[in-house]
C-alpha positions as CSV (number, residue, x, y, z in Angstrom):
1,X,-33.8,-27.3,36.5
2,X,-30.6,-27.6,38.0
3,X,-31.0,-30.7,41.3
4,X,-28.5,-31.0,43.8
5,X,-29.4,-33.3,46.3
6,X,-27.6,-34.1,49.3
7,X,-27.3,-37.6,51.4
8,X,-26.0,-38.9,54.2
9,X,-26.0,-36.6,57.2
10,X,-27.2,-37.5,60.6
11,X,-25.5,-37.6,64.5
12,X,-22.6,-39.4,65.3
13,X,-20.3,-39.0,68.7
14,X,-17.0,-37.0,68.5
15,X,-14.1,-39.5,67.1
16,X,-17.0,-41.0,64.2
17,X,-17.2,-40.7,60.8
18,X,-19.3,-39.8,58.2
19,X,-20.1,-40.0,54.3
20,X,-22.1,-37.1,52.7
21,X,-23.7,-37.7,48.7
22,X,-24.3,-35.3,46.4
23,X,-25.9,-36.1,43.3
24,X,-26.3,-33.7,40.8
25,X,-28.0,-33.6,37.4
26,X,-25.4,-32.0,35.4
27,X,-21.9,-32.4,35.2
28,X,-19.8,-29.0,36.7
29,X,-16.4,-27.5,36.9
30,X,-16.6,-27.5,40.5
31,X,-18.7,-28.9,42.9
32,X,-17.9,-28.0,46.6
33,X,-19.5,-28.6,50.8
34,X,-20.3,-25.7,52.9
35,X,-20.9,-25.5,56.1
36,X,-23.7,-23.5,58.1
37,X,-23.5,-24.2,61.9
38,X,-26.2,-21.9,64.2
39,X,-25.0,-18.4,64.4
40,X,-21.9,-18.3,62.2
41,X,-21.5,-17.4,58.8
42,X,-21.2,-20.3,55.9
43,X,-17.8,-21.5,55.0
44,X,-16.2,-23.5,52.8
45,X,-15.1,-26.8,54.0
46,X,-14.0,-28.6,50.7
47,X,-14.2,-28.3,46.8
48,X,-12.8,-30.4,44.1
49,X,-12.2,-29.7,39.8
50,X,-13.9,-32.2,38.6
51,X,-12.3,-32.4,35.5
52,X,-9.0,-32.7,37.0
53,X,-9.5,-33.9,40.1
54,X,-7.8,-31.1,42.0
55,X,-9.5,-30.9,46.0
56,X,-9.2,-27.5,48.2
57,X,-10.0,-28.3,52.0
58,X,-10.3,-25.6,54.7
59,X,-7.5,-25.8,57.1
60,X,-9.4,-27.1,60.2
61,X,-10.7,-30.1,58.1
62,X,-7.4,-31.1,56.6
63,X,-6.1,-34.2,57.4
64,X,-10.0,-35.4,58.6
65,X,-12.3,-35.1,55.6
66,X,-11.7,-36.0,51.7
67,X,-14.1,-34.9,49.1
68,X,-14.0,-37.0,45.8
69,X,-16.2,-37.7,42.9
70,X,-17.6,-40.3,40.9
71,X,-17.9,-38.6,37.2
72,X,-20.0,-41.1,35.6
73,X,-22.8,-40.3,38.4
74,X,-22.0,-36.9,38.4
75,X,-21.9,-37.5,42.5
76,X,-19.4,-35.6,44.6
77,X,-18.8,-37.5,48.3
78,X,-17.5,-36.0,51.6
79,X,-16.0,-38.3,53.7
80,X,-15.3,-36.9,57.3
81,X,-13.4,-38.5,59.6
82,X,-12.6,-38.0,63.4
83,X,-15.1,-35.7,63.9
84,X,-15.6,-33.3,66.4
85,X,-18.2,-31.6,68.1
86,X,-17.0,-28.2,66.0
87,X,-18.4,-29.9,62.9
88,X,-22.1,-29.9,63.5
89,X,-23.8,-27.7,61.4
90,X,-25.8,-28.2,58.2
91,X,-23.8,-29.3,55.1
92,X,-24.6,-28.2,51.5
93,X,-23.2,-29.4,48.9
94,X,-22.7,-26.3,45.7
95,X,-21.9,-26.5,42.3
96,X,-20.2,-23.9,39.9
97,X,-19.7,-24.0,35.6
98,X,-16.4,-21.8,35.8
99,X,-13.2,-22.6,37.4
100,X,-11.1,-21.5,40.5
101,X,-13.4,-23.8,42.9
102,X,-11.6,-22.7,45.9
103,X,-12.4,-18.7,45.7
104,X,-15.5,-18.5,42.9
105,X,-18.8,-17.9,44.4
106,X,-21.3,-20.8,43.6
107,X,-24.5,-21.1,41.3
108,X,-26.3,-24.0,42.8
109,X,-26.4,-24.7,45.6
110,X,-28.8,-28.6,47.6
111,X,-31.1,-28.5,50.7
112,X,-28.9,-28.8,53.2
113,X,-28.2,-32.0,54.9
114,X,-27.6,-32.0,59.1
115,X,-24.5,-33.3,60.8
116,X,-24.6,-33.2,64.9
117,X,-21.5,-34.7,66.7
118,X,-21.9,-34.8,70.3
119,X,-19.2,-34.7,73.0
């Protein structure tokens, strides 16, 4: 049974940071944070090729969060940085066997973990 289980979320003031976990069972191509805030459609915030190391960011996190990943704990890490009340929403982190991390659709997707940033 494939496990992704996410860490780390929780409510921070605009201008904070935070580190999201993602641990996964299983070691994949691409393992990637979404982004669910109330009313909007999920989108992509970051991805990364693990075996490469190659990261994809959406443009209005660029510059604020860095996704990275620790291979021997299969664990993929979103750092986010100056964050802003735009960024609440609940964060999942997704993993995918096949390549193209950026565009693919994912397999596996974690629970969900909730980031608020107030004002």
């Amino acid at each position: 049974q494939v496990q992704l289980v996410e860490s780390g979320g929780g409510s921070v003031q605009a201008g904070g940071s935070l580190r999201l976990s993602c641990s996964a069972r299983y070691s994949w191509t691409c393992m990637g944070w979404f982004r669910q805030a109330p009313g909007n459609e999920r989108e992509a915030v970051a991805s990364i090729y693990t075996p490469g190391g190659n990261t994809y960011y959406t443009d209005s996190v660029k510059g604020r969060f860095a996704i990275s990943h620790d291979v021997g704990k299969n664990t993929v890490f979103l750092q986010m940085n100056s964050l802003k009340p735009e960024d609440t929403a609940i964060y999942y982190c997704a993993a995918r066997y096949a390549g193209d991390c950026a565009n693919g659709v994912y397999d596996y997707w974690g629970q969900g973990t909730q980031v608020t940033v107030s004002s």
